[in-house]
PAMIKOL-725829 format. One record per residue (C-alpha): x, y, z; residue number from 0. Coordinates in steps of 0.02 Angstrom, whole numbers, plus 50000, padded with zeros to 5 digits. Example, Ala and Ser with C-alpha at 12.3 -4.5 7.8 and 13.67 -1.06 7.14 Angstrom:
BEGIN
<c1 50615 | c2 49775 | c3 50390 | i 0>;
<c1 50684 | c2 49947 | c3 50357 | i 1>;
This chain:
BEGIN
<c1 51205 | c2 51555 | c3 48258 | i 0>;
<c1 51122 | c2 51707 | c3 48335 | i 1>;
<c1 51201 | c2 51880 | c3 48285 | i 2>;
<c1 51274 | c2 51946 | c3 48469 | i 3>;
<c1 51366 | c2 52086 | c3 48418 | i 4>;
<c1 51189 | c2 52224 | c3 48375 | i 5>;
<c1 51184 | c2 52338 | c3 48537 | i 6>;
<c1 50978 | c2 52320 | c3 48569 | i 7>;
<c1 50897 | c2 52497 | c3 48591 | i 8>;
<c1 50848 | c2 52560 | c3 48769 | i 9>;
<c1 50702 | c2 52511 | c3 48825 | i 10>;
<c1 50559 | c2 52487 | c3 48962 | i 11>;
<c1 50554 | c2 52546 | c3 49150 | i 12>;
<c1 50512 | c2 52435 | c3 49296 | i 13>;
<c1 50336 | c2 52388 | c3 49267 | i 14>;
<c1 50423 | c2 52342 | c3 49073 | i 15>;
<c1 50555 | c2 52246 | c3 49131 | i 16>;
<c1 50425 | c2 52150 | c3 49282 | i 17>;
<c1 50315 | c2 52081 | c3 49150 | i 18>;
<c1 50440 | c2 52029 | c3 49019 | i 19>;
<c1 50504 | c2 51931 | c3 49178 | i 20>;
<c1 50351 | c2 51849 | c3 49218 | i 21>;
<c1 50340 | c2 51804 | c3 49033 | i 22>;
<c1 50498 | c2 51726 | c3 49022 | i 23>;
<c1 50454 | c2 51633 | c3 49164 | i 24>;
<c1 50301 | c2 51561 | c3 49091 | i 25>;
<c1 50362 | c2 51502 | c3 48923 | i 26>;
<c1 50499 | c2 51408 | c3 48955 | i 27>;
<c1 50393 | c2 51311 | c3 49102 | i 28>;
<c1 50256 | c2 51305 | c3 48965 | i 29>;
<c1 50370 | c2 51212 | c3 48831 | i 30>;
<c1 50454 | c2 51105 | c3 48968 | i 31>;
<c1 50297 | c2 51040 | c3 49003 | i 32>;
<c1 50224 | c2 51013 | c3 48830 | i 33>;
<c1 50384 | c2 50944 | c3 48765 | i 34>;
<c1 50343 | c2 50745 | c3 48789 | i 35>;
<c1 50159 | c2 50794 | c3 48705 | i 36>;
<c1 50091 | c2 50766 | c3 48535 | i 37>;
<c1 50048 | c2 50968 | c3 48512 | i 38>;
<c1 50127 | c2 51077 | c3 48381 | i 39>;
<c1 50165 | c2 51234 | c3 48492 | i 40>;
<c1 50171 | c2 51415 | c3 48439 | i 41>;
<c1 50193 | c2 51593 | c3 48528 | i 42>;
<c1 50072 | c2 51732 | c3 48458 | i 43>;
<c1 50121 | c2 51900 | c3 48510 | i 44>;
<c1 49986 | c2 52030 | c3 48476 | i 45>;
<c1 50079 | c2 52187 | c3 48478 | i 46>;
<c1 50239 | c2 52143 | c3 48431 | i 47>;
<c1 50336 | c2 52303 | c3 48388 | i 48>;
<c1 50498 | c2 52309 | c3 48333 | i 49>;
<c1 50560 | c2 52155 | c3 48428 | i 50>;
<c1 50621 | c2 52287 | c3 48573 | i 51>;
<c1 50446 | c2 52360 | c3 48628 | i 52>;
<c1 50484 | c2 52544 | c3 48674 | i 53>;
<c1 50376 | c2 52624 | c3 48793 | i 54>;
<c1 50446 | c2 52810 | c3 48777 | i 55>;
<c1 50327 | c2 52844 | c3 48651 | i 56>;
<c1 50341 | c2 53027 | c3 48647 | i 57>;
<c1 50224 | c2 53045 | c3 48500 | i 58>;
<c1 50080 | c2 53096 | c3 48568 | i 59>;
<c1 49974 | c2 53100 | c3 48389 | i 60>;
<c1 50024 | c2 52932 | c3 48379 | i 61>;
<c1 49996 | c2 52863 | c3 48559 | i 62>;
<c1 49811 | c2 52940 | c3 48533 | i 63>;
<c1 49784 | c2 52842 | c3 48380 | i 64>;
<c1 49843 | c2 52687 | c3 48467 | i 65>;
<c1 49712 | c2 52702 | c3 48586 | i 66>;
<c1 49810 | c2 52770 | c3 48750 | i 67>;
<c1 49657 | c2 52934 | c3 48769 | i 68>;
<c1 49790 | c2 52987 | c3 48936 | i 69>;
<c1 49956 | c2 53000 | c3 48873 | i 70>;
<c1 50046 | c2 53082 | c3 49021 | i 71>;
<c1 50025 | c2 52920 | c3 49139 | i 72>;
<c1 50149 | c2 52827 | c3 49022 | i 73>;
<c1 50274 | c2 52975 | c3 49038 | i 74>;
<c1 50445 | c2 52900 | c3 49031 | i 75>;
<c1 50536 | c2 52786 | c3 49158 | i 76>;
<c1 50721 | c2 52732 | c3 49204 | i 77>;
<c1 50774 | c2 52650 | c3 49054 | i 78>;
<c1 50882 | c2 52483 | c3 49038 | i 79>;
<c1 50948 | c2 52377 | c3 48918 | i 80>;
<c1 50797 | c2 52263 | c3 48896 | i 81>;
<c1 50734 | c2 52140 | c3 48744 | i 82>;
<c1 50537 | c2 52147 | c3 48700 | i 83>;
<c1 50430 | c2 51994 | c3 48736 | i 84>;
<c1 50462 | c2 51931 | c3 48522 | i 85>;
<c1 50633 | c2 51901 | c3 48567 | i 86>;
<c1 50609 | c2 51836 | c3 48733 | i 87>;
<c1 50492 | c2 51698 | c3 48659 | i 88>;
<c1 50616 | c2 51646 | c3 48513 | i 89>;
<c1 50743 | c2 51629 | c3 48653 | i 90>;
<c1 50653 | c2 51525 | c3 48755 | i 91>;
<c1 50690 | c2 51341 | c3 48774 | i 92>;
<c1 50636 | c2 51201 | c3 48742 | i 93>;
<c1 50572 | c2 51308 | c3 48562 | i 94>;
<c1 50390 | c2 51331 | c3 48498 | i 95>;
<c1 50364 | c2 51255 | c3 48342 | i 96>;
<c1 50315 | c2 51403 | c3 48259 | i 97>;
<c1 50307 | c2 51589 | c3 48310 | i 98>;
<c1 50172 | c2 51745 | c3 48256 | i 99>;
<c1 50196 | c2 51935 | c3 48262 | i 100>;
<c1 50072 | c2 52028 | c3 48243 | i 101>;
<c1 50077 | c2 52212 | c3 48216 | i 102>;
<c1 49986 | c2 52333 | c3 48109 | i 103>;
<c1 50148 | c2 52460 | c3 48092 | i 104>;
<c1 50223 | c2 52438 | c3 47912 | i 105>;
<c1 50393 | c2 52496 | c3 47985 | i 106>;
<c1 50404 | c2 52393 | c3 48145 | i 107>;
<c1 50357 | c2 52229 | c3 48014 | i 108>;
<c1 50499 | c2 52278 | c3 47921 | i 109>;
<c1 50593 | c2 52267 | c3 48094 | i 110>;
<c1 50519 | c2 52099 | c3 48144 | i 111>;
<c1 50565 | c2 52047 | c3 47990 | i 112>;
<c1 50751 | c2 52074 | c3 48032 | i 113>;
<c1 50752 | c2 51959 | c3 48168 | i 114>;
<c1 50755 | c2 51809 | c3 48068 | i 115>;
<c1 50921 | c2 51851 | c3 48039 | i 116>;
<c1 50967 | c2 51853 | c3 48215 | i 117>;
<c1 50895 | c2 51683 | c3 48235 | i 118>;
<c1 50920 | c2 51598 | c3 48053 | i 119>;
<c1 50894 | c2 51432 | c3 48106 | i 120>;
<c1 50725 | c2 51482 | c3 48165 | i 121>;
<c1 50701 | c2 51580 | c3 48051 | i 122>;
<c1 50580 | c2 51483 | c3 47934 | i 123>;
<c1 50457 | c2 51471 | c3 48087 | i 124>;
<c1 50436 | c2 51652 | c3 48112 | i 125>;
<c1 50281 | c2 51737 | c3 48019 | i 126>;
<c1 50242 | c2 51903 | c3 48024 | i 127>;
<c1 50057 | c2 51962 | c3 48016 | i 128>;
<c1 50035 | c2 52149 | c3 47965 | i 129>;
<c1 49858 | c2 52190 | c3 47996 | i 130>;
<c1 49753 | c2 52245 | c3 48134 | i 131>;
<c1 49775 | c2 52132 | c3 48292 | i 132>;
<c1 49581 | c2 52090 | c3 48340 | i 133>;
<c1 49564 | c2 52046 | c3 48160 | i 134>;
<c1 49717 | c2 51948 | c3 48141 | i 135>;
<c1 49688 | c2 51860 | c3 48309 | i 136>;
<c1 49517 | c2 51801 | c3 48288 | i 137>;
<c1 49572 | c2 51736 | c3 48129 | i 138>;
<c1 49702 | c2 51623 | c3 48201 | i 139>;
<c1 49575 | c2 51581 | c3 48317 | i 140>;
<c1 49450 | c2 51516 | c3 48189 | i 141>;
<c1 49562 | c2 51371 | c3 48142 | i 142>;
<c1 49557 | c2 51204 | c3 48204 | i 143>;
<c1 49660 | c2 51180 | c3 48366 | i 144>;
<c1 49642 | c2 51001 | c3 48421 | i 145>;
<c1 49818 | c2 50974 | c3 48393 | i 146>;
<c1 49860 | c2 51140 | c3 48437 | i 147>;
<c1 49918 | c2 51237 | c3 48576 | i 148>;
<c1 49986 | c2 51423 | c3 48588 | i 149>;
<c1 50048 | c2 51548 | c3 48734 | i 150>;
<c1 49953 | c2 51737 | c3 48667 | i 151>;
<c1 50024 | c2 51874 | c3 48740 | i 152>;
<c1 49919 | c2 52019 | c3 48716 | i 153>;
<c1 50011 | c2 52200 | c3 48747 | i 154>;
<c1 49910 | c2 52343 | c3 48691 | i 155>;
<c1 49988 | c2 52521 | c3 48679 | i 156>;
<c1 49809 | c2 52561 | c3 48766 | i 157>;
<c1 49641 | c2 52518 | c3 48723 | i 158>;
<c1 49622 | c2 52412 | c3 48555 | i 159>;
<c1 49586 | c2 52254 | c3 48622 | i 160>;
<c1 49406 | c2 52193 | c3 48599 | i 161>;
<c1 49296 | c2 52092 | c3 48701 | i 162>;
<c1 49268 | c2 51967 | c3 48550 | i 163>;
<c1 49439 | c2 51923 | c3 48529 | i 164>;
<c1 49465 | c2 51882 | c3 48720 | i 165>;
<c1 49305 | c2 51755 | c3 48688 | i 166>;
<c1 49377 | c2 51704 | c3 48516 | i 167>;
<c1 49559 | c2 51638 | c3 48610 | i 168>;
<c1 49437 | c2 51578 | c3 48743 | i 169>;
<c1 49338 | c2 51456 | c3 48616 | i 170>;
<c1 49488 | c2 51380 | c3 48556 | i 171>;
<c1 49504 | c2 51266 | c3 48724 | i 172>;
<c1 49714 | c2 51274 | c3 48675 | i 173>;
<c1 49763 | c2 51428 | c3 48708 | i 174>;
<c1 49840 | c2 51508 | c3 48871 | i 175>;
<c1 49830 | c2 51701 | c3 48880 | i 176>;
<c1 49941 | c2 51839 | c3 48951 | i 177>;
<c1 49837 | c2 52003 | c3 48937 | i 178>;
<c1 49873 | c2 52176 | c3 48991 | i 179>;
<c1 49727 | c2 52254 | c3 49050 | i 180>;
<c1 49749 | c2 52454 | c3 49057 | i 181>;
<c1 49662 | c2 52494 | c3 49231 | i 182>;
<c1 49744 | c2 52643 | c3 49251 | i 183>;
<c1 49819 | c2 52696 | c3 49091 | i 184>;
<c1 49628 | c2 52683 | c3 49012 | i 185>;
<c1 49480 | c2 52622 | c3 49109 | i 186>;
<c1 49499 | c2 52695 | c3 49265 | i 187>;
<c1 49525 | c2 52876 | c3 49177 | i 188>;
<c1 49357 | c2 52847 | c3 49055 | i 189>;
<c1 49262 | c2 52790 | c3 49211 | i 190>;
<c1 49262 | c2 52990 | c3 49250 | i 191>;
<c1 49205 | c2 53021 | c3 49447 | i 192>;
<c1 49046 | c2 53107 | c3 49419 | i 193>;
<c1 48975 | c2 52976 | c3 49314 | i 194>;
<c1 48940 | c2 53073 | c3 49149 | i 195>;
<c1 49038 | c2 52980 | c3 49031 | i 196>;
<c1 49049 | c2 53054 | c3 48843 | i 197>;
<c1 48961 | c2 52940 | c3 48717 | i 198>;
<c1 49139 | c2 52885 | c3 48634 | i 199>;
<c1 49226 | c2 52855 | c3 48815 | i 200>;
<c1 49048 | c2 52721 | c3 48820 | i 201>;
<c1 49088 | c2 52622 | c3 48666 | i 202>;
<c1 49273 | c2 52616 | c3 48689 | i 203>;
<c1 49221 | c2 52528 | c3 48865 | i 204>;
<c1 49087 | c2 52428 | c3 48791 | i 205>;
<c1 49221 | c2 52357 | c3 48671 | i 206>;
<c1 49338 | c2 52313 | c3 48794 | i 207>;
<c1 49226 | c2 52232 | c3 48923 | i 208>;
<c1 49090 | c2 52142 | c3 48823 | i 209>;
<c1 48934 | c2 52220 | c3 48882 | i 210>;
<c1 48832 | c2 52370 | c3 48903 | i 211>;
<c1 48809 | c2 52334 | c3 49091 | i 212>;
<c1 48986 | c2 52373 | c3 49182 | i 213>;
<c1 48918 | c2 52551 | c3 49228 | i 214>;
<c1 48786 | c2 52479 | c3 49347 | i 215>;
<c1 48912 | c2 52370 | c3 49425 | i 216>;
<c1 49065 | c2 52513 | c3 49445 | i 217>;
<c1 48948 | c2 52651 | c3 49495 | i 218>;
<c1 48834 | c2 52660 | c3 49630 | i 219>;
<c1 48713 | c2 52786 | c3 49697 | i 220>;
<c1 48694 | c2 52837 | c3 49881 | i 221>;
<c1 48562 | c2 52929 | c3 49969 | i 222>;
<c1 48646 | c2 53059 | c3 50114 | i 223>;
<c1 48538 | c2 53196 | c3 50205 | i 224>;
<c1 48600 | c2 53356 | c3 50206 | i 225>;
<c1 48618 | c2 53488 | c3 50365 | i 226>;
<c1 48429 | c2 53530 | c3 50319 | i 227>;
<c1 48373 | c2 53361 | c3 50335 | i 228>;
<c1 48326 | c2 53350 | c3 50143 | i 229>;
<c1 48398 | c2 53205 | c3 50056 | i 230>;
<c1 48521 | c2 53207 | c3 49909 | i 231>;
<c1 48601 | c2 53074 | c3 49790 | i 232>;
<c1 48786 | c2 53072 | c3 49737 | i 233>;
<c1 48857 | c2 52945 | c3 49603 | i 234>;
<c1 48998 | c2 52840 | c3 49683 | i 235>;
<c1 49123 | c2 52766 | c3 49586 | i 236>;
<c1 49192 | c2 52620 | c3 49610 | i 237>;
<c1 49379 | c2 52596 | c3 49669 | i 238>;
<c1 49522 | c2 52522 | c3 49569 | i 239>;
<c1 49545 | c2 52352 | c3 49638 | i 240>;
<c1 49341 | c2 52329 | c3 49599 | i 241>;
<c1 49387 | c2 52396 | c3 49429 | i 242>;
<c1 49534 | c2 52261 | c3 49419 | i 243>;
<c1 49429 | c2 52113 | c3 49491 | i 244>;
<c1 49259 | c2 52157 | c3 49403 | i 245>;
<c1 49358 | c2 52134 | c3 49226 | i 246>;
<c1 49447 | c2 51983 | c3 49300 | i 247>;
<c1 49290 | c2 51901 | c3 49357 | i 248>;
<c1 49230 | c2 51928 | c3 49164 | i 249>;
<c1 49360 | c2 51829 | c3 49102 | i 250>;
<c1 49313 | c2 51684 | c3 49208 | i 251>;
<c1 49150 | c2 51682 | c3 49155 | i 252>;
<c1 49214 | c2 51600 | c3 48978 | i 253>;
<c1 49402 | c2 51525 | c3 49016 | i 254>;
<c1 49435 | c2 51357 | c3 49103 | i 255>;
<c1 49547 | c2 51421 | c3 49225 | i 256>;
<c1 49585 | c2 51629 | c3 49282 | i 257>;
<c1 49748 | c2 51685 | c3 49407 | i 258>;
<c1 49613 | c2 51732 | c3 49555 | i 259>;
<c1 49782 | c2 51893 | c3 49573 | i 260>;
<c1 49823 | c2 51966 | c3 49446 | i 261>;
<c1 50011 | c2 52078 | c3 49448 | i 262>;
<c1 49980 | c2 52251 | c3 49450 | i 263>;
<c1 50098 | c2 52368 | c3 49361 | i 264>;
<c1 50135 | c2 52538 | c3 49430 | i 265>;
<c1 50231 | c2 52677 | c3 49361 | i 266>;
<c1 50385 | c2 52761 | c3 49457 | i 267>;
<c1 50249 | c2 52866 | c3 49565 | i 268>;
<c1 50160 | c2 52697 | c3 49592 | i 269>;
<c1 49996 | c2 52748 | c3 49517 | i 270>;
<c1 49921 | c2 52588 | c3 49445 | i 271>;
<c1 49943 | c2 52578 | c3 49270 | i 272>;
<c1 49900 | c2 52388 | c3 49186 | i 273>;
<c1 49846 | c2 52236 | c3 49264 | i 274>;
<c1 49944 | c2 52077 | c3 49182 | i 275>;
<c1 49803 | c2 51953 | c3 49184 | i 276>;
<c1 49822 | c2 51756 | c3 49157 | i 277>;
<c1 49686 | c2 51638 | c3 49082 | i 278>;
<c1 49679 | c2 51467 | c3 48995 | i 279>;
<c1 49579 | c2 51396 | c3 48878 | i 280>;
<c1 49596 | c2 51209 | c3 48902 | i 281>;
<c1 49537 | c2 51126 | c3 49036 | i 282>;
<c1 49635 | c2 51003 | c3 49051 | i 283>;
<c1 49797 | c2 51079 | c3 49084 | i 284>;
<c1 49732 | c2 51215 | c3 49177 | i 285>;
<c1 49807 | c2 51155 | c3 49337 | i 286>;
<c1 49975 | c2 51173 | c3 49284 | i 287>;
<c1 49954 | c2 51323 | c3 49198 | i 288>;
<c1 49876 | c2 51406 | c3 49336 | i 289>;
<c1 49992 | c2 51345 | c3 49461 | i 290>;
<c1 50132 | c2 51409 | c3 49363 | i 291>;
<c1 50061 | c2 51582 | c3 49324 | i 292>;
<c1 50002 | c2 51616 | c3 49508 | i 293>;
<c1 50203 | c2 51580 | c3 49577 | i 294>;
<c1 50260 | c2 51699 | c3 49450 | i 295>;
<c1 50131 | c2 51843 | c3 49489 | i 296>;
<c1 50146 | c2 51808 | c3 49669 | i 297>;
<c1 50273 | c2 51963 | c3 49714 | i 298>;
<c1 50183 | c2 52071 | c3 49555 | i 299>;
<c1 50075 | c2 52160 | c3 49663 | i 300>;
């Protein structure tokens, strides 16, 4: 029996306690539908935390490290009682067959570890993976999956996910993928508006996106005249929703099926912070999985 009596920490705002929702919604529709098929099922969550993901991280030393370069956009919100998307997957029903945490935090391990004995008959099923997520990720990825399939939600405290993991879950053809993309928290705030972007601000975006060639297509030059008559260029940069859609439209390029929306999560001043993004691998259940997704992130917006 699950333990009911530990009081879960505070946790999450808003935007926190919209995508957990959407989550929720997804898995148990995902193992409904896979129930009657031959597939061993498993939930992989990237950034797994403590098991209640706490976004009032008020270590700013350590927010840097995690990639988050703009810590005052994720000041703190109204807080509620809330459970983080590990928990929300192990209480989802029908069950995966097997669940993966992934988190590179030696302490918040030790705290994933703990849940087992919250959910003891499950417990067996739940590994824990301390290590670096694009690492651990494109590892799981690299294993055969043609009797596989997996719901990967990806959660970054900011800007650690890679390009090549997103086309590593992408090659497995089994895996359907629930990514936060950090338009405002990250890329919007690199893409600086006079176009000079410092050399380290380039290769974190390089990472993230996949290519070299996203400053061509989110900054454009115009010719105006001036009150002389003499002609002068100014960089324009591109606006948020072509920011949101460009990195969208990358991820169809290499998954079956992409939400054409994705939800966009605000903060309490509604300044844009992630995008929660939906892609599948397999092509055959795409339909589904897309129809599914795109009811849930219908009122995200």
């Amino acid at each position: 029996m699950e333990n009911t009596h530990a009081t879960p920490p505070r946790f999450g705002g808003d935007w926190t306690s919209t995508k957990l929702k959407v989550l929720a919604g997804y898995l148990e529709s995902y193992t409904t539908a896979l129930q009657a098929r031959p597939f061993k099922t498993a939930y992989i969550d990237a950034f797994a935390g403590s098991g209640y993901r706490d976004a009032r991280r008020k270590d700013s030393n350590e927010t840097l490290s995690q990639g988050l370069l703009f810590p005052d956009l994720a000041k703190e919100e109204p807080q509620a009682l809330l459970e983080g998307s590990a928990r929300l997957a192990l209480r989802a029903r029908p069950r995966f067959n097997k669940y993966i945490f992934i988190e590179q935090n030696a302490e918040r391990c030790a705290a994933l570890e703990a849940i087992k004995q919250d959910f003891p008959d499950m417990a067996d099923d739940i590994l824990i993976h301390q290590g670096d997520a694009n690492e651990e990720i494109q590892n799981l990825c690299s294993k055969k999956w043609d009797s596989r399939r997996a719901v990967l939600f990806l959660d970054p405290y900011g800007m650690q996910v890679e390009w090549t993991t997103i086309e590593a879950i992408a090659q497995t053809k089994a895996i359907d993928l629930w990514l936060l993309f950090p338009l405002g928290i990250g890329v919007n705030r690199l893409l600086t508006r006079s176009g000079e972007i410092p050399e380290s601000w380039q290769r974190r975006l390089n990472l993230l996106l996949g290519t070299e060639d996203w400053y061509d297509e989110l900054y454009n030059t115009q010719t105006n005249l001036d009150i002389f008559g003499d002609e002068r260029e100014r960089v324009v940069k591109a606006k948020t929703e072509t920011i949101g859609r460009y990195f969208n439209d990358r991820l169809k390029n290499i998954f079956a099926g992409v939400a054409d929306k994705p939800g966009v999560l605000r903060n309490s001043v509604n300044n844009p912070l992630y995008l929660l993004c939906f892609a599948v691998a397999n092509e055959r259940g795409k339909e589904i999985a897309l129809r599914i997704a795109e009811h849930l992130l219908r009122d995200v917006r």
